[in-house]
TORPA-4810 file (N, C-alpha, C, O; in nm, 3 decimals):
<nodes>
NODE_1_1.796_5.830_12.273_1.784_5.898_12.402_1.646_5.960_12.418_1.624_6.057_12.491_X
NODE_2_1.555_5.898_12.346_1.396_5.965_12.372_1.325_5.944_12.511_1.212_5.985_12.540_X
NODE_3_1.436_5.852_12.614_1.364_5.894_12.734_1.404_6.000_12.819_1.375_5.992_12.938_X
NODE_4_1.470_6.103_12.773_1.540_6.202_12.803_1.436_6.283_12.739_1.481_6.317_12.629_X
NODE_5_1.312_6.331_12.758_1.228_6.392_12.712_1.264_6.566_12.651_1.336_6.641_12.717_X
NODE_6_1.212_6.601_12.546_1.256_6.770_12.517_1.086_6.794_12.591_0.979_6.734_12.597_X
NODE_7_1.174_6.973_12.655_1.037_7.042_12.695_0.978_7.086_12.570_1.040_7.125_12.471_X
NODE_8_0.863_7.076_12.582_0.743_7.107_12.422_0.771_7.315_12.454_0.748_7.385_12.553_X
NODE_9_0.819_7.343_12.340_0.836_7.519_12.345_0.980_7.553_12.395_1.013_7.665_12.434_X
NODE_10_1.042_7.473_12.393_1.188_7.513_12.467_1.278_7.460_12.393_1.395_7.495_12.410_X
NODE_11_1.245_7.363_12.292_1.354_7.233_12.235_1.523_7.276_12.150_1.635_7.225_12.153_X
NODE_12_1.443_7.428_12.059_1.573_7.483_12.031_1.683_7.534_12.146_1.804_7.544_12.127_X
NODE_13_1.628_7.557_12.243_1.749_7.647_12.351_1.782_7.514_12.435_1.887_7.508_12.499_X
NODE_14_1.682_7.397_12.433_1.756_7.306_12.541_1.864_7.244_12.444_1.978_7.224_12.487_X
NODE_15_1.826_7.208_12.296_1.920_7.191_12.222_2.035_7.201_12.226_2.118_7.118_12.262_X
NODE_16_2.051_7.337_12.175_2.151_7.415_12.224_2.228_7.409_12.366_2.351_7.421_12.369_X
NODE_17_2.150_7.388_12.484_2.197_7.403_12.608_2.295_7.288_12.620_2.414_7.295_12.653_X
NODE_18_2.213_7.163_12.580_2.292_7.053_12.574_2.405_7.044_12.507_2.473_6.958_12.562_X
NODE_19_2.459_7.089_12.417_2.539_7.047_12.308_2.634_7.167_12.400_2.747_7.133_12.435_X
NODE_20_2.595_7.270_12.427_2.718_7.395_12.473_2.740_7.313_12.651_2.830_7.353_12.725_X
NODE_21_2.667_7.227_12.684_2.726_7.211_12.842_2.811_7.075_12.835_2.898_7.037_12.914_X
NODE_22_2.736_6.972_12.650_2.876_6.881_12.631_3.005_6.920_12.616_3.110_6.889_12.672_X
NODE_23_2.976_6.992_12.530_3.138_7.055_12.490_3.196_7.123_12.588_3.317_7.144_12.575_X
NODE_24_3.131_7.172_12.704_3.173_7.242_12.825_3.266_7.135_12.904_3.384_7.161_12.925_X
NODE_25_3.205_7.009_12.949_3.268_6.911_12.968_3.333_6.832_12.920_3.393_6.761_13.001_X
NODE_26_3.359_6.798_12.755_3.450_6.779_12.708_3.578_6.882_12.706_3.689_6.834_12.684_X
NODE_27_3.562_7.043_12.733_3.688_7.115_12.734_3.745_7.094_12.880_3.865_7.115_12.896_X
NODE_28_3.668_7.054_12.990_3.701_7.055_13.125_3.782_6.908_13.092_3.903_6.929_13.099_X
NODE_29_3.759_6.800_13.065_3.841_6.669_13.044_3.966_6.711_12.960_4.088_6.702_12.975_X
NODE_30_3.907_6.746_12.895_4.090_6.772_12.786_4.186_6.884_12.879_4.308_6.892_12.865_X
NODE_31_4.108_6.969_12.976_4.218_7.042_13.039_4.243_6.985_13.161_4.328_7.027_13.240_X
NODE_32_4.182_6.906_13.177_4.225_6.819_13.276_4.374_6.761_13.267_4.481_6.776_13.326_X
NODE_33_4.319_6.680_13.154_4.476_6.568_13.072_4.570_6.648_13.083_4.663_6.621_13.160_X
NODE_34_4.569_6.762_13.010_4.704_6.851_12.993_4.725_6.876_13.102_4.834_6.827_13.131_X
NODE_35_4.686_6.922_13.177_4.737_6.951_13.335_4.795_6.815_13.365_4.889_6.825_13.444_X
NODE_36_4.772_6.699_13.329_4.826_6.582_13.367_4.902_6.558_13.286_4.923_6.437_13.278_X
NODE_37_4.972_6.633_13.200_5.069_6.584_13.071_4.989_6.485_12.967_5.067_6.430_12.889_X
NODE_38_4.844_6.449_12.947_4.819_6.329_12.874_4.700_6.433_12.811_4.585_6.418_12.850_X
NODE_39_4.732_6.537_12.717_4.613_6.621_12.633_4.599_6.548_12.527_4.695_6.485_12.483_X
NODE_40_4.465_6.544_12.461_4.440_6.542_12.376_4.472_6.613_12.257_4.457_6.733_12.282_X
NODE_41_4.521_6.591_12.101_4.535_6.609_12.045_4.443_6.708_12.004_4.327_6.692_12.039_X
NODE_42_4.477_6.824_11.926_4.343_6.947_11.848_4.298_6.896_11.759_4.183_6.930_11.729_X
NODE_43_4.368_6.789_11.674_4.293_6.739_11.578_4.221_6.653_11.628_4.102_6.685_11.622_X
NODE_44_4.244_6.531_11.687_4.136_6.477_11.743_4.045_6.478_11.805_3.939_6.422_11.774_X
NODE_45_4.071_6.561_11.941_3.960_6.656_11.970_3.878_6.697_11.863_3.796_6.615_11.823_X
NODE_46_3.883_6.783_11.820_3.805_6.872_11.687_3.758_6.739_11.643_3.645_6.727_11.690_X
NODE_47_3.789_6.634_11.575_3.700_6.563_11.460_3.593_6.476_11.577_3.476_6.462_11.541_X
NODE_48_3.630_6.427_11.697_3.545_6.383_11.836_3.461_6.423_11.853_3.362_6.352_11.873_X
NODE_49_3.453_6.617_11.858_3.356_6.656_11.883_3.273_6.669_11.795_3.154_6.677_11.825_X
NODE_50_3.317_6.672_11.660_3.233_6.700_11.550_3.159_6.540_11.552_3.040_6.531_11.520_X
NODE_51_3.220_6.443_11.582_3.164_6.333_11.563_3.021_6.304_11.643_2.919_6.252_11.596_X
NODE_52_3.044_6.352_11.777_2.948_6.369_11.912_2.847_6.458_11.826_2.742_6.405_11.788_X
NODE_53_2.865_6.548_11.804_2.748_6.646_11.768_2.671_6.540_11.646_2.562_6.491_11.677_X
NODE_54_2.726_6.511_11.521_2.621_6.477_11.451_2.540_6.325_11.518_2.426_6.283_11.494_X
NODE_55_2.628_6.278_11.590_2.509_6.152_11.713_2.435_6.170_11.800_2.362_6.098_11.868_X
NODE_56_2.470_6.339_11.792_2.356_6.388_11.912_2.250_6.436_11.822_2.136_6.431_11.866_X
NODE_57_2.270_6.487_11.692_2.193_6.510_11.641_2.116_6.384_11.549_2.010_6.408_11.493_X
NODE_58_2.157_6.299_11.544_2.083_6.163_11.486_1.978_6.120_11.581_1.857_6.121_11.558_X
NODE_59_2.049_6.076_11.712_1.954_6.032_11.803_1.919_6.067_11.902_1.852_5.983_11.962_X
NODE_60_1.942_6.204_11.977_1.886_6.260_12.048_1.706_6.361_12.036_1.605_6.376_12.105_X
NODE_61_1.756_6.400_11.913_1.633_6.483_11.832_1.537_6.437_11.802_1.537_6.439_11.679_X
NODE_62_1.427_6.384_11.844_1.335_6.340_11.794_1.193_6.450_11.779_1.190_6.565_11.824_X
NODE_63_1.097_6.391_11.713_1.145_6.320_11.569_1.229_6.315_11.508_1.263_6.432_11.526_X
NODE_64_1.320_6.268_11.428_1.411_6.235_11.373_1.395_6.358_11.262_1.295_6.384_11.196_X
NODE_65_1.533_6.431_11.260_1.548_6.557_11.170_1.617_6.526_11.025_1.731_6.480_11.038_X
NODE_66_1.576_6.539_10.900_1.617_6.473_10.766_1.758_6.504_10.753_1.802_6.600_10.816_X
NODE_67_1.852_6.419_10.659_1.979_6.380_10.643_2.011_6.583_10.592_2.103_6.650_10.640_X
NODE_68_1.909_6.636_10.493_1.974_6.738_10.468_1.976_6.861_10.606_2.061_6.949_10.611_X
NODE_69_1.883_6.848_10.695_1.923_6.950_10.835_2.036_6.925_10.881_2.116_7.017_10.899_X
NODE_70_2.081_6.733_10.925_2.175_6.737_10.995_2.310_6.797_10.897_2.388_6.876_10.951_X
NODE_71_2.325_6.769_10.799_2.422_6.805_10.699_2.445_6.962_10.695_2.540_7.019_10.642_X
NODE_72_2.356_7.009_10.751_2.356_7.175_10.741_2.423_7.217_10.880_2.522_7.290_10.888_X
NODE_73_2.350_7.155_10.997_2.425_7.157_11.121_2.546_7.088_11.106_2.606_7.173_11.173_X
NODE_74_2.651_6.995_11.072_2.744_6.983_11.043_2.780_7.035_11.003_2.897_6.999_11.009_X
NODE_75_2.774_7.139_10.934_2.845_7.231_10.855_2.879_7.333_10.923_2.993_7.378_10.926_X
NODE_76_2.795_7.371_10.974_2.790_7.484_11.073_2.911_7.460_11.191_2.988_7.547_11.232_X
NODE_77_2.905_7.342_11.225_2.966_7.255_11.371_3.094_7.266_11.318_3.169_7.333_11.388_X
NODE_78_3.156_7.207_11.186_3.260_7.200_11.124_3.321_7.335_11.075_3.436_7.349_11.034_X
NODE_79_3.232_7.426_11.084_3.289_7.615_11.063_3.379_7.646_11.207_3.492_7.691_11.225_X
NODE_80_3.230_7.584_11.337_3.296_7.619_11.383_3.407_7.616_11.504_3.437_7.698_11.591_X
NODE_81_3.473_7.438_11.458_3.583_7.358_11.543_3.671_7.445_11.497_3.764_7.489_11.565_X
NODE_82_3.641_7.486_11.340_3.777_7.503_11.253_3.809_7.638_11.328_3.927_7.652_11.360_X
NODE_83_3.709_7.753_11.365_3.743_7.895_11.378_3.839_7.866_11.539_3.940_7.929_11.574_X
NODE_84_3.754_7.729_11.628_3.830_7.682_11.736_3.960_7.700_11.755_4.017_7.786_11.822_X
NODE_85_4.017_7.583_11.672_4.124_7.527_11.642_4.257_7.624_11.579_4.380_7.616_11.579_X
NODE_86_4.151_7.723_11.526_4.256_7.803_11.445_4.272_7.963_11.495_4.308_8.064_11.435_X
NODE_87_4.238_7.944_11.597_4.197_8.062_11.727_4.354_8.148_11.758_4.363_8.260_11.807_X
NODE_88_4.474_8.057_11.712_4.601_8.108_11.790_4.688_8.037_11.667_4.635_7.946_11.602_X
NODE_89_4.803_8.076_11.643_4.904_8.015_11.553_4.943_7.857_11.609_4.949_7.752_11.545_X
NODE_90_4.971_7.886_11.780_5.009_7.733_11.813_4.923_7.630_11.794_4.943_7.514_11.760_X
NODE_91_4.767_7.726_11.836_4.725_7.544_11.830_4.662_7.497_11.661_4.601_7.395_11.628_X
NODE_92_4.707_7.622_11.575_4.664_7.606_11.424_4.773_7.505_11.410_4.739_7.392_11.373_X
NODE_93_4.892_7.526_11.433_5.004_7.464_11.409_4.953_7.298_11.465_4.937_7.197_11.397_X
NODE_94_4.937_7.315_11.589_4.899_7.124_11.685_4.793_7.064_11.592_4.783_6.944_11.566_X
NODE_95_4.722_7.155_11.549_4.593_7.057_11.476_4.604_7.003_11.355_4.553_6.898_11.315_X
NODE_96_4.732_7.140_11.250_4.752_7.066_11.149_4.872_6.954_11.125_4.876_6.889_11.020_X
NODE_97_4.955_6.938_11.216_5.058_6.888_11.227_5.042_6.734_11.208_5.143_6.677_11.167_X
NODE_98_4.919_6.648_11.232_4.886_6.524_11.192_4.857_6.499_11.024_4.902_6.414_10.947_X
NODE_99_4.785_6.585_11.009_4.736_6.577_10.858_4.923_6.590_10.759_4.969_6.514_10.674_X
NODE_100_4.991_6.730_10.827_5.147_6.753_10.748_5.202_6.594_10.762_5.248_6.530_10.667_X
NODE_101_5.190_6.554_10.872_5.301_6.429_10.819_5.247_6.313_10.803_5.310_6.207_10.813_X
NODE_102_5.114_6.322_10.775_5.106_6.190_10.636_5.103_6.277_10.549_5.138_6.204_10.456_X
NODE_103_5.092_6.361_10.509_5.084_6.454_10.348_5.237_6.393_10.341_5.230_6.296_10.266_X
NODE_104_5.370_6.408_10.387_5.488_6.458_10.385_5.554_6.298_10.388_5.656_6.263_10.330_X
NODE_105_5.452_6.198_10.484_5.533_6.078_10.497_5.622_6.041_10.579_5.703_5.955_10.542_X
NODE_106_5.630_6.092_10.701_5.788_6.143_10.730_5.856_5.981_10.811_5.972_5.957_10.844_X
NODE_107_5.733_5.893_10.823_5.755_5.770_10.876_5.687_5.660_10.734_5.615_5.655_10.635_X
NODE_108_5.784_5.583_10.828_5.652_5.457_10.695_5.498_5.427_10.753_5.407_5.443_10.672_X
NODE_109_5.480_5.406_10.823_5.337_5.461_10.911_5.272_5.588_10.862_5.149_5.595_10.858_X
NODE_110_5.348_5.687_10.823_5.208_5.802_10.759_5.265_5.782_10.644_5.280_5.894_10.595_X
NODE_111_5.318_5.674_10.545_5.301_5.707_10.422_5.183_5.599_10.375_5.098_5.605_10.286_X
NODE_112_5.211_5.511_10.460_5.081_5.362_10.398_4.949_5.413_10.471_4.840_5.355_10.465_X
NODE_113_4.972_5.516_10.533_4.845_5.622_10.539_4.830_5.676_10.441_4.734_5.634_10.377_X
NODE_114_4.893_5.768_10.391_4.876_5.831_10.236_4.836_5.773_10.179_4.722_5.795_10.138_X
NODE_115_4.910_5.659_10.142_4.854_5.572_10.039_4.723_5.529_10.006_4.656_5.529_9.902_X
NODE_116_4.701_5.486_10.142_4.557_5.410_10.123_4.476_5.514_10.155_4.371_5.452_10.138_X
NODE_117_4.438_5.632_10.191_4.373_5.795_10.179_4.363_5.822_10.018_4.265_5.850_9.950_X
NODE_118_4.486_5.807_9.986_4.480_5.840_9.802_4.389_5.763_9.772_4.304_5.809_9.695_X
NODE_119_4.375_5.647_9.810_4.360_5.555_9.719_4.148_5.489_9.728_4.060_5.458_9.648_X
NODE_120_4.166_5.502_9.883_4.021_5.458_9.949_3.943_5.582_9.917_3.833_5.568_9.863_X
NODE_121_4.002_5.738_9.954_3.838_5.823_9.949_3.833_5.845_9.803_3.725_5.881_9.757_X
NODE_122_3.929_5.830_9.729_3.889_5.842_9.551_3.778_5.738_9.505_3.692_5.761_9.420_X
NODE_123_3.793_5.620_9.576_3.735_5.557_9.494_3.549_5.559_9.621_3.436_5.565_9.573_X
NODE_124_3.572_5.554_9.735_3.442_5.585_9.818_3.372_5.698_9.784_3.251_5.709_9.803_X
NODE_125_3.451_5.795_9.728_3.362_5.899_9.666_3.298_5.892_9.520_3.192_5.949_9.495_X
NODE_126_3.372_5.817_9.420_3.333_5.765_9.327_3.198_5.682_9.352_3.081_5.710_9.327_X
NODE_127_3.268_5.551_9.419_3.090_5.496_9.458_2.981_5.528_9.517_2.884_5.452_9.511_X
NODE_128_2.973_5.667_9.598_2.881_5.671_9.624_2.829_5.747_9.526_2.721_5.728_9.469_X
NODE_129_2.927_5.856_9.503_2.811_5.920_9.347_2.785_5.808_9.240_2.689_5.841_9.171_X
NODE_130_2.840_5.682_9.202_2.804_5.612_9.106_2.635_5.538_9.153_2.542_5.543_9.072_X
NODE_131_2.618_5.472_9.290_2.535_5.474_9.382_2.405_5.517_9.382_2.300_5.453_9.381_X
NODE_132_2.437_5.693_9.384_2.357_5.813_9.391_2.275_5.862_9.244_2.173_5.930_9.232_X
NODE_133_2.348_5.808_9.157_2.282_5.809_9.021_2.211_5.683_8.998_2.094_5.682_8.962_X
NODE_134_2.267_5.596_9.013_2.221_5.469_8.956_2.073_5.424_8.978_2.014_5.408_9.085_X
NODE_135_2.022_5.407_8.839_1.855_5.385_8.852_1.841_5.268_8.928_1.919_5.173_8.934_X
NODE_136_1.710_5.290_8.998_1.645_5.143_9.054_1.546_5.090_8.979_1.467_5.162_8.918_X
NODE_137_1.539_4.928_8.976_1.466_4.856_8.918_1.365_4.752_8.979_1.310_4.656_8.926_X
NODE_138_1.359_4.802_9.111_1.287_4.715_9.219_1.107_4.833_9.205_1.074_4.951_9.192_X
NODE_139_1.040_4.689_9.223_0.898_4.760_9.224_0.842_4.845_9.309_0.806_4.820_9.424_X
NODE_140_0.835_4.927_9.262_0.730_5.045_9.330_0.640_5.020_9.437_0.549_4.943_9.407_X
NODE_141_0.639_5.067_9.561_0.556_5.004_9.671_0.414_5.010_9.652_0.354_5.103_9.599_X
NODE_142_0.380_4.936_9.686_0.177_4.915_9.653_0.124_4.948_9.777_0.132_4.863_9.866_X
NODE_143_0.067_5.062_9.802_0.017_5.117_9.892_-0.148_5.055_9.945_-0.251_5.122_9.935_X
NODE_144_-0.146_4.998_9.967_-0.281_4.992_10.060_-0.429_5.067_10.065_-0.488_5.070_10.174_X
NODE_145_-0.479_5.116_9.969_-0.673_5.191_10.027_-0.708_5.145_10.126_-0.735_5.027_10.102_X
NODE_146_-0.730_5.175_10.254_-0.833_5.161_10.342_-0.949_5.273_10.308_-0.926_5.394_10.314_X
NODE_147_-1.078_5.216_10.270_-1.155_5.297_10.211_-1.271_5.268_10.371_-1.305_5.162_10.423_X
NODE_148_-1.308_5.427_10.411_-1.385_5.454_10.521_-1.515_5.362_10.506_-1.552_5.349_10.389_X
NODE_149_-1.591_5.296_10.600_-1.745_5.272_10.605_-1.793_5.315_10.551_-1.758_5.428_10.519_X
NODE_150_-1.973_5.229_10.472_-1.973_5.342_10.397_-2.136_5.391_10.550_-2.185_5.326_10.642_X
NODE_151_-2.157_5.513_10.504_-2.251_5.568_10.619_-2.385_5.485_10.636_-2.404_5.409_10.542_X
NODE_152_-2.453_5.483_10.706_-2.585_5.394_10.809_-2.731_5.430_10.703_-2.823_5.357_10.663_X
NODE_153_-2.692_5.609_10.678_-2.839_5.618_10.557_-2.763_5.683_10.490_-2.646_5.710_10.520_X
NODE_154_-2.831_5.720_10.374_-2.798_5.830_10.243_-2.935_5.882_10.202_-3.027_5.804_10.179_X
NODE_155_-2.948_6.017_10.193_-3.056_6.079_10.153_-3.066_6.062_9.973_-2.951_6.023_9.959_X
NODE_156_-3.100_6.063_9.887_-3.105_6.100_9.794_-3.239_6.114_9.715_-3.321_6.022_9.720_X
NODE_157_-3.272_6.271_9.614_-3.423_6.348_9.593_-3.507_6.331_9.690_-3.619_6.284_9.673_X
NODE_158_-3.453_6.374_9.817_-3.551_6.409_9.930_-3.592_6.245_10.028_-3.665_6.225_10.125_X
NODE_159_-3.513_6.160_9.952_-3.585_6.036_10.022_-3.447_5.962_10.057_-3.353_5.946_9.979_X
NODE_160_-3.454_5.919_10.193_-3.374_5.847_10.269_-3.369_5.695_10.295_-3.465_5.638_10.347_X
NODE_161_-3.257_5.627_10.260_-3.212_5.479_10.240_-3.190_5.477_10.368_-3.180_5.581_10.433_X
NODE_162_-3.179_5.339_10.429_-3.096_5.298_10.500_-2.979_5.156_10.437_-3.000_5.052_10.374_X
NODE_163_-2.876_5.210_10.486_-2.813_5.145_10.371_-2.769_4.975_10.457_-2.738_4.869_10.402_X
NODE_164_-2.778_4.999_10.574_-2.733_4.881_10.679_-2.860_4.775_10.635_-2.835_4.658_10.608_X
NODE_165_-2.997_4.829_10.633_-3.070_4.667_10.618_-3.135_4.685_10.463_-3.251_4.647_10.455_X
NODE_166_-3.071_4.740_10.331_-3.124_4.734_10.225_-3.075_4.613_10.206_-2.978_4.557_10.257_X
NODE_167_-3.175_4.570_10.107_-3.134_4.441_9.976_-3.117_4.488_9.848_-3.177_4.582_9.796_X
NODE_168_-3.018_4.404_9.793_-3.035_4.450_9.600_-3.204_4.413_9.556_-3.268_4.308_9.555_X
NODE_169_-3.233_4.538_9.526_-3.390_4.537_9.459_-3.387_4.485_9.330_-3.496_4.461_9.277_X
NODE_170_-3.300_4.466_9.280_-3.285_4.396_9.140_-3.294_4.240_9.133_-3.323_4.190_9.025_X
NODE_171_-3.277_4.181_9.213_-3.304_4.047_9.257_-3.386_3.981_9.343_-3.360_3.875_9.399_X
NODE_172_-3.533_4.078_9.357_-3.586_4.050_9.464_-3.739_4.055_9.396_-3.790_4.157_9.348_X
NODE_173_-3.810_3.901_9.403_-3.928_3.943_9.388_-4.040_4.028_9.439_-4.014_4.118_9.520_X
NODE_174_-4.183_4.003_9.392_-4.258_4.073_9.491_-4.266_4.030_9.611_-4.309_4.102_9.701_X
NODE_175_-4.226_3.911_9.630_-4.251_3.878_9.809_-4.137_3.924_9.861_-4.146_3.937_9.984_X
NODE_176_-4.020_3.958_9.809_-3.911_4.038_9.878_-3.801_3.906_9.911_-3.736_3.880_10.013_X
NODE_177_-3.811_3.844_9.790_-3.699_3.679_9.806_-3.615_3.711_9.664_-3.628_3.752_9.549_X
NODE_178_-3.526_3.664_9.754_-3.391_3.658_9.634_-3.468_3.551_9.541_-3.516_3.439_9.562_X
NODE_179_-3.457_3.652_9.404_-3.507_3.517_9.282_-3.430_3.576_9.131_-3.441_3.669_9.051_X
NODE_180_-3.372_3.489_9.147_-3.244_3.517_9.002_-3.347_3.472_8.855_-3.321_3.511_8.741_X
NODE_181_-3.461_3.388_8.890_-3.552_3.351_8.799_-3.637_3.464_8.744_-3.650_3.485_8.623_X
NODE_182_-3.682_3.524_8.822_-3.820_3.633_8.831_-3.718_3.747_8.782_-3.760_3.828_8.699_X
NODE_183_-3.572_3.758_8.835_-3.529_3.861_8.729_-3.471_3.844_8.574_-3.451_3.926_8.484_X
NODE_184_-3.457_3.732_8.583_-3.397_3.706_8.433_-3.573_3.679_8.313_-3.591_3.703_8.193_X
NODE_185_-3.641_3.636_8.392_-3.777_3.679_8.323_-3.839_3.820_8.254_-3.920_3.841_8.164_X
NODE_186_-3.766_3.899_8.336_-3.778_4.060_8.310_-3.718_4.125_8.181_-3.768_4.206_8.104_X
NODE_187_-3.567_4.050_8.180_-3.474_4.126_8.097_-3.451_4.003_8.007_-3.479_3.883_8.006_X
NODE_188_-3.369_4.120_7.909_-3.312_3.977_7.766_-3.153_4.047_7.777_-3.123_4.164_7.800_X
NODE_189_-3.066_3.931_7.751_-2.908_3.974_7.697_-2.858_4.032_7.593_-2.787_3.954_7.530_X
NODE_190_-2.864_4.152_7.541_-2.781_4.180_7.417_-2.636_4.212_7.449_-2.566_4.180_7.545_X
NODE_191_-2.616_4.272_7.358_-2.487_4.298_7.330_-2.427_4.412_7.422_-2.327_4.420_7.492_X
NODE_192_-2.525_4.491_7.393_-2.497_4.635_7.437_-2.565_4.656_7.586_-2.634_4.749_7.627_X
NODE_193_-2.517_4.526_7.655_-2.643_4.561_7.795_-2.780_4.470_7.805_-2.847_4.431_7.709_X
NODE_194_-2.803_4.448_7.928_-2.906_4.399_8.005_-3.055_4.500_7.968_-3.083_4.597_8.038_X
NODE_195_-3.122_4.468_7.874_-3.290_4.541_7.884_-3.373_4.466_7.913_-3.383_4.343_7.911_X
NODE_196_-3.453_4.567_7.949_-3.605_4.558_7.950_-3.633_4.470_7.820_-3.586_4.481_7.706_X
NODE_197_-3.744_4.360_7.885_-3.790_4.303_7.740_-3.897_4.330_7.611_-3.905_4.304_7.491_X
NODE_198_-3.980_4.406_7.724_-4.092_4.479_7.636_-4.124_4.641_7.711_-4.204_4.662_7.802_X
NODE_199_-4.065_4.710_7.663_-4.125_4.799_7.765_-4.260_4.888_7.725_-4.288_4.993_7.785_X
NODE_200_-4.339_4.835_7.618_-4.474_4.850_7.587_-4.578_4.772_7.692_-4.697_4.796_7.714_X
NODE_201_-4.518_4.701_7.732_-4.606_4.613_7.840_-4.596_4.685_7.939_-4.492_4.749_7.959_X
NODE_202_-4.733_4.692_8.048_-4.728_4.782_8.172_-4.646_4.628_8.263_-4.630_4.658_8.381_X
NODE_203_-4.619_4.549_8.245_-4.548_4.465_8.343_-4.357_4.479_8.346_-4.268_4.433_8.416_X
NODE_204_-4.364_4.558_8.242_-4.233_4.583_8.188_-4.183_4.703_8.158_-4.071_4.720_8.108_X
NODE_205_-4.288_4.817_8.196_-4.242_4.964_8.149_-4.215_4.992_8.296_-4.291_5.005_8.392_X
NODE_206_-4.076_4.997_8.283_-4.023_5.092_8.469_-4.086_5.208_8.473_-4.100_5.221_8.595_X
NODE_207_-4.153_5.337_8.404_-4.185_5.431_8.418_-4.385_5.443_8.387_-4.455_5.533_8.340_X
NODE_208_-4.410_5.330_8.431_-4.565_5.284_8.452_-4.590_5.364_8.642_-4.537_5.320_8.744_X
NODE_209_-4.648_5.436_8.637_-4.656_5.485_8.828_-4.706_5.371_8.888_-4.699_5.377_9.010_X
NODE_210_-4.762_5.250_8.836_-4.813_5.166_8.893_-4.718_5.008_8.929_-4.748_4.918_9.008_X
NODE_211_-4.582_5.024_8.823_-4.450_4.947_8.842_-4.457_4.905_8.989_-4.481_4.974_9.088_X
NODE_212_-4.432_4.779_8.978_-4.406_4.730_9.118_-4.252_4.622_9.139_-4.245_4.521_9.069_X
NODE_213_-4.172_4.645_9.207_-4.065_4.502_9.233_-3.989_4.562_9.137_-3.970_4.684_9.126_X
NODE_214_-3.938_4.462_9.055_-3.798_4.539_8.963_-3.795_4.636_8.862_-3.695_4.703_8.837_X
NODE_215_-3.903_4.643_8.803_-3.964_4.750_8.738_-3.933_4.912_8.828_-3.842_4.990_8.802_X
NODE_216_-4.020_4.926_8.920_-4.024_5.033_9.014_-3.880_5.062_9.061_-3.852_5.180_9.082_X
NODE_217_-3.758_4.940_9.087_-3.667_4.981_9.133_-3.548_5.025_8.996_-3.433_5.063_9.014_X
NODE_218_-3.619_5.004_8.861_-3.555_5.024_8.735_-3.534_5.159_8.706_-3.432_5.217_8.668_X
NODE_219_-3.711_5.224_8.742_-3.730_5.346_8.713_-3.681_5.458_8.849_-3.689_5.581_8.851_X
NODE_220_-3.625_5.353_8.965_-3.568_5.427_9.076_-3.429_5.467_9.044_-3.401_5.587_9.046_X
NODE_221_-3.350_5.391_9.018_-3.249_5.415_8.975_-3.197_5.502_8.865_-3.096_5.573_8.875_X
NODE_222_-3.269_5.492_8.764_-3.228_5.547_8.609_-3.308_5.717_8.669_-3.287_5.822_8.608_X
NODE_223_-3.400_5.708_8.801_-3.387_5.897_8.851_-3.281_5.947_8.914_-3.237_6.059_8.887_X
NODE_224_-3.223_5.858_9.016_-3.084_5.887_9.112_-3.006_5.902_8.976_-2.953_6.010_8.953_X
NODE_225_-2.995_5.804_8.887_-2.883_5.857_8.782_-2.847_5.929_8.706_-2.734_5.950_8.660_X
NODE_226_-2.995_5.994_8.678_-2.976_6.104_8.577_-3.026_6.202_8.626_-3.025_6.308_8.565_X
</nodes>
């Protein structure tokens, strides 16, 4: 019923308004019937309305209010059909009088009620607590990173990148061309990492002020890093 809009600042009292002007009109229908000889039952009534309320509270409420609120408002709702119902001896008497004769049996009709009451909420209550414990073995949901852009420049020791038209300087000769040759000329493979091959040579010492091309961007980096 979310096109039935709640006013924003009002939602508890229209809440409320609603649920006290249903039940207003559900007591006007049931006194209707009786005036017509065809009333509704107190017990049925009572469990109807209790039924109405927690569907008003499932899908009327939006956002949608968690299983333990509505369970609390049911509770509340179910305090107070019962204080209803049990308002006068007669109609304590009308409301319990369905439940006495299947307890009692007094037909074969409320005893294969009994029966299957004994027999169904023992074991529906069993399964759901068996249910309610029982570990799961289905995989864990894999959530998704959407990791933000990364930004247009970055400053770093006073000097500003642009990060949209850089190239990897590590692969770039002096003319500013991708050359996987001119860098593997630079460095040797060990074990422990990619070095420098001589760094006694001014063509090969990154920390020469005169370093140019991968050298210069060797000794750029190993400052941002440390």
């Amino acid at each position: 019923m979310t096109w039935l809009k709640l006013v924003e600042g009002y939602m508890p009292m229209q809440m409320i308004s609603e649920l006290a002007c249903s039940i207003l009109v559900f007591a006007l229908i049931n006194w209707s019937l009786n005036r017509a000889g065809m009333g509704i039952p107190k017990f049925w009534a009572g469990v109807g309305v209790w039924i109405y309320i927690q569907l008003y509270l499932k899908y009327r409420i939006y956002p949608p209010i968690p299983f333990s609120v509505r369970a609390i408002y049911g509770t509340v709702s179910a305090c107070g059909i019962f204080m209803w119902v049990s308002g006068s001896e007669d109609a304590w008497q009308e409301f319990k009088r369905p439940v006495m004769n299947v307890m009692d049996g007094i037909s074969g009709f409320h005893k294969a009620v009994r029966t299957v009451s004994l027999i169904v909420i023992p074991l529906a209550l069993g399964g759901f607590a068996y249910t309610s414990f029982l570990p799961s073995f289905e995989e864990p949901i894999e959530l998704r990173t959407v990791h933000p852009a990364p930004p247009a420049t970055t400053k770093v020791h006073g000097k500003t990148f642009v990060l949209q038209v850089v190239e990897n300087p590590y692969r770039v000769n002096n003319e500013g061309k991708y050359d996987q040759a001119y860098t593997d000329a630079r460095i040797v493979e060990q074990a422990m990492g990619r070095l420098m091959k001589d760094v006694n040579d001014p063509n090969y010492n990154p920390w020469d002020p005169n370093a140019e091309g991968y050298t210069k961007y060797v000794r750029e980096g190993g400052e941002i890093f440390f």
